[in-house]
C-alpha positions as CSV (number, residue, x, y, z in Angstrom):
1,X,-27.7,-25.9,-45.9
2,X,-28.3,-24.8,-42.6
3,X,-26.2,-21.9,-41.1
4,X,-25.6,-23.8,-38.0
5,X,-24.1,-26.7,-40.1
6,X,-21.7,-24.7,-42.2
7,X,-17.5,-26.1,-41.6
8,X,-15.8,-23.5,-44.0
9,X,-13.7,-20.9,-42.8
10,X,-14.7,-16.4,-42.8
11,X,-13.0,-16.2,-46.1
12,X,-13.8,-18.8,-47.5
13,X,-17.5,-17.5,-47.1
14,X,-16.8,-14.3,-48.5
15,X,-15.5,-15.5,-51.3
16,X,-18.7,-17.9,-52.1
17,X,-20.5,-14.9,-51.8
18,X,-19.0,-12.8,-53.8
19,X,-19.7,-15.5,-56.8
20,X,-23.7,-14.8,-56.3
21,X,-25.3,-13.4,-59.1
22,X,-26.2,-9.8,-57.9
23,X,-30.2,-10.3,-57.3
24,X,-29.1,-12.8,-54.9
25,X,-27.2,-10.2,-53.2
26,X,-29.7,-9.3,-50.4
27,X,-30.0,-12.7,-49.6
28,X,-25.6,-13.1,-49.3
29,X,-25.3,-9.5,-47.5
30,X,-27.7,-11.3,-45.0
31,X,-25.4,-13.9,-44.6
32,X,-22.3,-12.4,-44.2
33,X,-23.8,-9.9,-41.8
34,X,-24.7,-12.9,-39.5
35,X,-21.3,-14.5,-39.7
36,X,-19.6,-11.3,-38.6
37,X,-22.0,-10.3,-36.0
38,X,-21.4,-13.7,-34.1
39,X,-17.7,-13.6,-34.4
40,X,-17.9,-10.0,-32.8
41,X,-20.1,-11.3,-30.3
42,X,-17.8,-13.9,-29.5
43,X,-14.9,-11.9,-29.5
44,X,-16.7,-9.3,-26.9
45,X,-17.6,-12.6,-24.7
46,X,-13.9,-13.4,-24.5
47,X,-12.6,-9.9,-23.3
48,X,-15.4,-9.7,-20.7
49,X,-15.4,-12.6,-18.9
50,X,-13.3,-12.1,-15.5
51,X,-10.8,-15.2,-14.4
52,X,-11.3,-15.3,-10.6
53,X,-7.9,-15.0,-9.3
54,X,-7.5,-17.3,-6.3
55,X,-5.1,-15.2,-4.2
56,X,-5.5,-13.6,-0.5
57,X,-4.1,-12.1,2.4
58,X,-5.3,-13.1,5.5
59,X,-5.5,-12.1,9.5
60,X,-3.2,-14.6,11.4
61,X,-3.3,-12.7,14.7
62,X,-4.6,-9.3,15.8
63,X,-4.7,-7.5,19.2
64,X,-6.7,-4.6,19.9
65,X,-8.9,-2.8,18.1
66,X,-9.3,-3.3,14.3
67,X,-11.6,-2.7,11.5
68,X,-12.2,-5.4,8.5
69,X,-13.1,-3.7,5.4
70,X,-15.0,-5.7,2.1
71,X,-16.7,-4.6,-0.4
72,X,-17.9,-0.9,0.9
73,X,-18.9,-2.6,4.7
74,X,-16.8,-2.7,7.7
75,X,-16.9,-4.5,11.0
76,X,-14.3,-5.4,13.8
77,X,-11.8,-7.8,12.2
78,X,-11.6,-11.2,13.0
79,X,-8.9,-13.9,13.1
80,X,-9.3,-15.8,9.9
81,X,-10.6,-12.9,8.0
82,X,-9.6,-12.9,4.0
83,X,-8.6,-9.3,2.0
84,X,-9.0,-11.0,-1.6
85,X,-10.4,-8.4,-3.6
86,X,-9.2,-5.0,-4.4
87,X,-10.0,-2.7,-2.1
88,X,-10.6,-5.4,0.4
89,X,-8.3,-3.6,3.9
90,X,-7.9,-3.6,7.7
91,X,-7.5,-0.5,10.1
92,X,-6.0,-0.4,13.2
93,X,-6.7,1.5,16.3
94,X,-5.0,2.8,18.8
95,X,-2.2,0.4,20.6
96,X,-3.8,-2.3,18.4
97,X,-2.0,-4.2,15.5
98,X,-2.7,-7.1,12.7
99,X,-0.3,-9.9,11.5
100,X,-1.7,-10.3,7.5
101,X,-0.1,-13.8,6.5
102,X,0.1,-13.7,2.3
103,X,-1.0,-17.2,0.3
104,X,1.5,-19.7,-0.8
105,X,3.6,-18.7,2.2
106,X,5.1,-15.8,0.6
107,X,5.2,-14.1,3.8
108,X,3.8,-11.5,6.6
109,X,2.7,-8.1,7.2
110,X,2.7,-6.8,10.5
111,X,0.2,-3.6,10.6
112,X,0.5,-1.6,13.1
113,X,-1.3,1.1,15.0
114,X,-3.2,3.7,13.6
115,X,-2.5,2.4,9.8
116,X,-4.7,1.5,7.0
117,X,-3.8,-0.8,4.5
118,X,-6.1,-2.3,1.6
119,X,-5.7,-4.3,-1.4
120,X,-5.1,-2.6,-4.7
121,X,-4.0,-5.9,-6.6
122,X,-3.8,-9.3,-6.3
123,X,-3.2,-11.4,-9.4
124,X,-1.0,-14.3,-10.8
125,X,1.7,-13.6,-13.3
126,X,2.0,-15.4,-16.9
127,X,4.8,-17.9,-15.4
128,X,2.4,-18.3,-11.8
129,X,4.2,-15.9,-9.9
130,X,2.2,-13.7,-7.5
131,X,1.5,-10.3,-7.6
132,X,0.5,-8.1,-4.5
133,X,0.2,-4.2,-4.4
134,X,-0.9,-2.9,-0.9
135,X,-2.0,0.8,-0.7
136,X,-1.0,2.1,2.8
137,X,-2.3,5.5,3.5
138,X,-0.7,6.3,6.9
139,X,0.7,4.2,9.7
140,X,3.4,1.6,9.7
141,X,3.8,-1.7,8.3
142,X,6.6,-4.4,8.0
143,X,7.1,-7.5,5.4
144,X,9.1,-10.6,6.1
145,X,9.0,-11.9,2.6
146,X,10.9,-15.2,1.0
147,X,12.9,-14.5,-1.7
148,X,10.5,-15.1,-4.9
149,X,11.0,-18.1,-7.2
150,X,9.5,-17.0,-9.9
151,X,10.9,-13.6,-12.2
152,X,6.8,-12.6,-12.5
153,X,6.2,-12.1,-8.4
154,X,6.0,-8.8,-7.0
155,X,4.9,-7.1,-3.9
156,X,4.4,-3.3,-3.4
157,X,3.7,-0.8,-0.4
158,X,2.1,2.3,-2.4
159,X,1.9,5.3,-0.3
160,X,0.8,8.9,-1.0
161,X,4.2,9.8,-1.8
162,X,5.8,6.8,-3.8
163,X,6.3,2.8,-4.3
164,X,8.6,0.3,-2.4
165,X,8.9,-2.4,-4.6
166,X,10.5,-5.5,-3.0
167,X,11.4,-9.4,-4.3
168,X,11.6,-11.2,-0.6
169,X,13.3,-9.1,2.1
170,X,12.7,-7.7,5.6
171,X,11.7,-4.3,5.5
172,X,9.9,-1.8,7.2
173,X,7.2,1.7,5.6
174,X,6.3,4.8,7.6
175,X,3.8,7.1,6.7
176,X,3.5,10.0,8.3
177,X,0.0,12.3,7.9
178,X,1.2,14.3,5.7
179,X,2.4,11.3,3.2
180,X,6.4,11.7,4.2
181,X,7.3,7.9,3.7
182,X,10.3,6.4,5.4
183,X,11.4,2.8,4.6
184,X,14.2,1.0,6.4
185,X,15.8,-2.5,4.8
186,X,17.1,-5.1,7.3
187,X,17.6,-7.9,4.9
188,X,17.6,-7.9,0.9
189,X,17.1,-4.6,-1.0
190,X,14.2,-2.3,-1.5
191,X,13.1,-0.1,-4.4
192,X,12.2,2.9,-3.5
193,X,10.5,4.9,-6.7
194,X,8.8,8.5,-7.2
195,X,8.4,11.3,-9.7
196,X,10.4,8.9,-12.4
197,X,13.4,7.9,-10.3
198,X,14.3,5.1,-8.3
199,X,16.5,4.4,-5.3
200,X,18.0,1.3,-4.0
201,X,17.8,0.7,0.1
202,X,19.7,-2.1,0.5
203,X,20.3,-4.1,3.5
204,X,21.2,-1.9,6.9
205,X,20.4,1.4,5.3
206,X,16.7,3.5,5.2
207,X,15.6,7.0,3.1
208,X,13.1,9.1,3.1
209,X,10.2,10.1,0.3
210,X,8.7,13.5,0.7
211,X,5.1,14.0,-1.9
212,X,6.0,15.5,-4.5
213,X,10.2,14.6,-4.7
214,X,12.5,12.0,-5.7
215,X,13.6,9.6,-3.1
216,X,16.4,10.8,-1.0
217,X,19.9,8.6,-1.5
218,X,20.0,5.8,1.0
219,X,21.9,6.4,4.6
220,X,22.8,3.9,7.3
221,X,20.0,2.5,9.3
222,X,19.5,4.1,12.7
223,X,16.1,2.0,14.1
224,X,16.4,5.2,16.3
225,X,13.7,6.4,18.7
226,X,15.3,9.0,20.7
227,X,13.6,12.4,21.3
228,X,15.6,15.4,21.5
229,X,13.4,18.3,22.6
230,X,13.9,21.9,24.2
231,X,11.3,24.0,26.1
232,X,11.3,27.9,25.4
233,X,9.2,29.2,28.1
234,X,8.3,33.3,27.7
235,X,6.5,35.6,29.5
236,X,4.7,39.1,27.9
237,X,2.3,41.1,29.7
238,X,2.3,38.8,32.4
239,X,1.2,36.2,30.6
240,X,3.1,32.7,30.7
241,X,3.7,30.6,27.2
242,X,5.3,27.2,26.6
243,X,6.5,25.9,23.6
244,X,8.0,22.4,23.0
245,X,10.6,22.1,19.8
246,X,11.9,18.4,19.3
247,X,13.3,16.2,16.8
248,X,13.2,12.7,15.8
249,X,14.9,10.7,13.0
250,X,13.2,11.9,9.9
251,X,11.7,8.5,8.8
252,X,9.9,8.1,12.1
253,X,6.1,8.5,13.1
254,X,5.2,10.9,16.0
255,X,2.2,10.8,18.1
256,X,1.2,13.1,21.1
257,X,-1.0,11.5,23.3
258,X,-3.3,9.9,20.5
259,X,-2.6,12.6,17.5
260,X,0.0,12.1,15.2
261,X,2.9,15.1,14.1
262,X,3.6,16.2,10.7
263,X,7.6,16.5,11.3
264,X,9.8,18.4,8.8
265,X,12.0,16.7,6.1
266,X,14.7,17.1,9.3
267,X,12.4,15.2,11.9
268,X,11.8,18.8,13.5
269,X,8.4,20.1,15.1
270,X,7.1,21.8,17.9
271,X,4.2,22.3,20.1
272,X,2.4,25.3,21.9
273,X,1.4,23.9,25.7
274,X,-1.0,24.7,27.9
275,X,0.6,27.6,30.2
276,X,0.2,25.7,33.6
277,X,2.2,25.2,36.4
278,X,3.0,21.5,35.9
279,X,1.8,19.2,32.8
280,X,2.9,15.8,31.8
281,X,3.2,15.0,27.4
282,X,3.1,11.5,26.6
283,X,5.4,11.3,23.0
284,X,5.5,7.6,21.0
285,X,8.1,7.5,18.8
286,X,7.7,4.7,16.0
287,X,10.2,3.7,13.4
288,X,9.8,2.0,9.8
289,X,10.8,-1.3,11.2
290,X,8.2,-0.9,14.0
291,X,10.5,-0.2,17.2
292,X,8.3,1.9,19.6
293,X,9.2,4.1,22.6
294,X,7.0,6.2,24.7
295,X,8.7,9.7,26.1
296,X,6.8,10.4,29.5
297,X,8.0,14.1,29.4
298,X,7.4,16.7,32.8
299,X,6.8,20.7,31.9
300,X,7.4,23.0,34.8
301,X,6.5,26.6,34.3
């Protein structure tokens, strides 16, 4: 009987082999070597074929200056433009900022300037739920999400220094250079999670993850972007210094001019200025929820 014709189950074979006399065992080891090689074989098909996931995030709106990234090239971004794969991103430039709308109308996330964000997974959950991790390596984002229908959905913000897990909320992330992350819940709650440990952020209240630490217990939301700075000015052999020492709310982002700060875990830092008669320090101030002032400051020897 042909082998391509045989209806009787792997054991059943065996055992009809095993009844051979044993100079007709060359002939049966053949046999049973070929059954078993094609049931590995079709075993190894199954686990490598890839399901293409149908899931996406794409540009909605964009202004300024930003960069599409797919599959290891890059060009300027373009309304319309799909992240579906992982490591699919966007970068913003400089006063520049990207609206990413999420499929099924999940939601929105608002990039803004100077961030990078790019897809590390997009998948569908056993009960069609959706999944969506975003790694976010600096920069500020912020998700209006619809609370999920389905217990399988989730959606992610990894930074260098944790996870903010989320179910459908309003929220905003802050990364500053150094990988301090600062998140700040307006509606729903937020899980914050590093080293182990996780933190709740509900609605109205923000915290802080340093690299490295557990996330700091939730306080009440400040959405603040005042600047508090003094100027020590100092003169030694007759030569003139300025320095600048300010402080922001911790969670905030800090550029001067077009370089962002590394602030302390107490929003503190400080800059050595140019010892001139009269200079003028542009400061932006931008918090996790996006809020963004610019401090037009005047230093006079």
């Amino acid at each position: 009987m042909p082998f391509h014709s045989m209806n009787i189950s792997l054991p059943e074979c065996i055992r009809r082999v095993s009844r051979q006399r044993w100079e007709m065992f060359p002939q049966a080891f053949a046999l049973a070597l070929i059954i078993l090689l094609l049931l590995s074989a079709q075993g190894i098909t199954q686990q490598s074929v890839q399901v293409r996931v149908d899931r996406w995030l794409d540009i909605q709106e964009m202004t300024g200056s930003v960069t599409f990234y797919q599959q290891n090239n890059s060009r300027v971004a373009r309304v319309g433009d799909r992240l579906q794969s992982v490591g699919d991103g966007i970068r913003t430039g400089q006063q520049s900022n990207a609206v990413l709308a999420v499929d099924t109308g999940v939601g929105f996330v608002t990039v803004s300037e100077n961030t990078q964000a790019v897809v590390r997974t997009l998948a569908i959950a056993p009960d069609n739920g959706r999944i969506t991790h975003l790694d976010v390596s600096q920069g500020q984002v912020r998700l209006n999400l619809r609370r999920f229908t389905h217990r399988g959905s989730e959606f992610e913000i990894h930074t260098p220094a944790g996870v903010s897990a989320v179910r459908g909320t309003d929220f905003g992330v802050s990364i500053q250079p150094d990988g301090k992350t600062g998140i700040a819940t307006l509606t729903g709650e937020v899980s914050t999670s590093a080293q182990g440990q996780t933190v709740a952020v509900a609605a109205g209240f923000q915290n802080l993850i340093i690299p490295g630490e557990v996330p700091s217990p939730a306080v009440p939301l400040q959405d603040n972007t005042d600047l508090r700075y003094t100027i020590d000015r100092q003169i030694q052999n007759n030569l003139r210094s300025v320095r600048l020492n300010a402080q922001v709310d911790p969670v905030n982002l800090v550029f001067v001019g077009d370089t962002p700060q590394d602030i302390d875990r107490e929003g503190r830092f400080s800059l050595r200025l140019r010892a001139v008669y009269r200079q003028r320090i542009e400061i932006t101030v931008i918090t996790p929820l996006g809020k963004r002032q610019v401090h037009q400051l005047v230093i006079v020897l």
